[in-house]
Residue, then its C-alpha position, 0 to 999 in steps of 0.5 A: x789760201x796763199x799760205x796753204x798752198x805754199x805749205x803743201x808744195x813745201x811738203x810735196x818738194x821733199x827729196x827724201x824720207x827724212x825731209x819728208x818726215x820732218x816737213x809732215x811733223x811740222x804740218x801736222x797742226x794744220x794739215x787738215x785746216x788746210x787740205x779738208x777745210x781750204x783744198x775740200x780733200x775728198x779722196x778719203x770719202x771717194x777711197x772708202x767708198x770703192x773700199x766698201x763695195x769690196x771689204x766687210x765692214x769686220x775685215x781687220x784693216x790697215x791704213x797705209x799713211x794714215x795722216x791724221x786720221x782722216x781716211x779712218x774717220x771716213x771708215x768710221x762713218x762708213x760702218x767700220x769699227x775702229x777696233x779693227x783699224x791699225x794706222x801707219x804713217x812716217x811722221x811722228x806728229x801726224x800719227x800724235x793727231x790720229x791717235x787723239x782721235x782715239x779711232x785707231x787700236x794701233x798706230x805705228x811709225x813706219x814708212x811704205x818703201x821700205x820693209x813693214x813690221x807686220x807678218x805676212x797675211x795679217x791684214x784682211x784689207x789695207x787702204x792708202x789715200x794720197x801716198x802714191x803721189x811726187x815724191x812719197x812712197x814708190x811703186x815697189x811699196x805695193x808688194x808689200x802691201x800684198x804681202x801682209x794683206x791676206x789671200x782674198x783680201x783687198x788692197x784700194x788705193x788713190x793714185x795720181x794720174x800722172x804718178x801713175x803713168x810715170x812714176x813706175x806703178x803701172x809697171x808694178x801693177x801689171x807686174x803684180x797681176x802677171x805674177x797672179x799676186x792680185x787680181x783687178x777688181x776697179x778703177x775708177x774714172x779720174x777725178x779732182x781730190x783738191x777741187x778748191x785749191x789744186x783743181x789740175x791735179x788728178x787721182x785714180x782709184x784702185x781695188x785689187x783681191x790679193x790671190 
């Protein structure tokens, strides 16, 4: 466990996008040995849960920081078709382990923060389960999100607590329903996405309609 821990701190205490890349790159091996296998990661299964209350399961969907695939493997499981998934992510090696799961119609290096490849109201939905959190992708990445996902369309997210009380999203969340870019539509209670091995850390998940 020792190991595991040190290897998701590492990543954790990355200063910038590069570093951050490279130290996904180098943990995309034995991301998910670590994390669903040691740390029993269960925010993709929790995200897509809310995400189903609200999204059709024919919706065309992105996975913002897709990872390796395991928030697609979870809408998968949840009655969506891989057929109508695109996956974005800024590392390199861990989009080669999504894709080899063969879930994905589309997978692309990209960064949230920063602007997306995509025209406006392509998507009918977009997910991102633990992107939100020290050090990965700020607060201002969720107009994009709006931007690209259609009106009437849904955006779900996880969120860490105290990302989100200090990190400006609940800034830019309110922003957003001032401007009447979305609408809220949940949040959950609080919960342990890291039982196992980070029990004190603590998410929130999020569902807004883009207006």
């Amino acid at each position: 466990m020792q190991d595991s821990q040190k290897r998701v701190r590492w990543v954790y205490e990355s200063t910038s996008n590069a570093e951050l890349e490279a130290r996904y790159d180098q943990w995309a091996d034995m991301y998910e040995q670590d994390l669903a296998s040691k740390f029993a990661w269960n925010a993709p299964e929790r995200t897509v849960a809310v995400f189903s209350k609200w999204v059709q399961q024919n919706a065309s969907i992105l996975d913002a920081g897709a990872g390796t695939g395991l928030v697609g493997e979870a809408l998968i499981k949840a009655g969506y078709r891989g057929g109508s998934l695109t996956a974005i992510d800024l590392s390199r090696g861990m989009l080669a382990q999504a894709r080899r799961k063969g879930i994905y119609r589309h997978a692309h290096q990209m960064a949230l923060g920063e602007p997306l490849d995509f025209p406006d109201d392509i998507f009918d939905a977009a997910i991102c389960v633990g992107v939100f959190t020290q050090g990965h992708a700020p607060a201002h990445a969720l107009r994009e999100l709006v931007r690209i996902t259609r009106p009437g369309g849904h955006i779900v997210f996880s969120l860490k607590v105290d990302t989100y009380e200090t990190g400006g999203f609940c800034a830019q969340q309110e922003a957003l329903v001032a401007q009447k870019a979305w609408l809220l539509e949940e949040s959950t209670e609080r919960f342990q996405p890291l039982p196992k091995g980070e029990p004190e850390v603590w998410h929130q998940i999020w569902a807004y309609r883009v207006t």
